[in-house]
Every structure is written in C-alpha cells, then in structure tokens.
Residue, then its C-alpha position, 0 to 999 in steps of 0.5 A: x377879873x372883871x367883865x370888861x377884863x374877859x371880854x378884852x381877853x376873849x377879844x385879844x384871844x380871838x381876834x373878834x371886836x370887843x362889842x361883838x364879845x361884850x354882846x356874846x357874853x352879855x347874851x351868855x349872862x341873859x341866858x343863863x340868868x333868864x333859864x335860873x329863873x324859870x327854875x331850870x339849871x344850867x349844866x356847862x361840862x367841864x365847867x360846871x353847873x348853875x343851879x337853883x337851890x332851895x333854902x328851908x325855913x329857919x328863924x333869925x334875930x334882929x339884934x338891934x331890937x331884940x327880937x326873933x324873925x322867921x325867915x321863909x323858904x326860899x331859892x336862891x341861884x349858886x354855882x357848883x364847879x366841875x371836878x375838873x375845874x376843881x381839881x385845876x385850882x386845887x393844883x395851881x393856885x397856892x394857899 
C-alpha cells in the first residue's frame, strides 16, 4: 500500500476531498518525522510507538578492499507496534 493508496481510502472512507487528506497525512508524516528528529518519540496508542534507537559503535568490512572500518554510534528512527496491532496480524494474516 502506498501513500496515494491511504489517502484515496481515507478519502473513500470519509468522504473528504482527496487534497485535504493528502495535506493531513502529509502534516502527519511532518510531524512525526520533525518530533524523531529533535529526539522525542512519538507514542500512537493502539498503534504504536516511533521511537529514536541508539546503535553502538562496532567494526565493518569493506570486502572489496580488504580492510576493516569503524562504524560510530549513531541513532536511527524505528517503529514498535502496539501488542494489539500485533496481535491483529498475527491472527489475520497467513504464513
């Protein structure tokens, strides 16, 4: 599913013109990115969390010339569903 896929269903679902959807969920997007940036997490109950996770130091190979690198600590943002949301998967979606 893409973006333009929610938006279309958000608008089918609500009957609310497609630009006004696409500017919510475009705001939403913004939003969420713009509060991972300044290091706050983003908790959605029932849905779930973003959250800014911290990645330690550690070496790397760079196989095409041998040699060994040192990758730095850094953060990077991730999502954590909800035990809810997954829960819902688990019992709808086939392996």
């Amino acid at each position: 599913m893409t973006k333009a896929d929610i938006v279309a269903k958000i608008s089918e679902k609500l009957g609310i013109e497609k630009g006004d959807v696409q500017a919510t969920v475009e705001t939403f997007m913004n939003e969420v990115k713009n509060s991972l940036e300044s290091g706050d997490n983003v908790y959605l109950r029932g849905f779930g969390s973003f959250i800014v996770k911290t990645r330690a130091e550690k070496t790397g190979r760079n196989i095409s010339k041998n040699t060994t690198i040192k990758i730095p600590a850094h953060n990077i943002p991730a999502f954590k569903p909800a035990k809810v949301f997954v829960e819902g998967v688990k019992k709808n979606v086939e392996v």
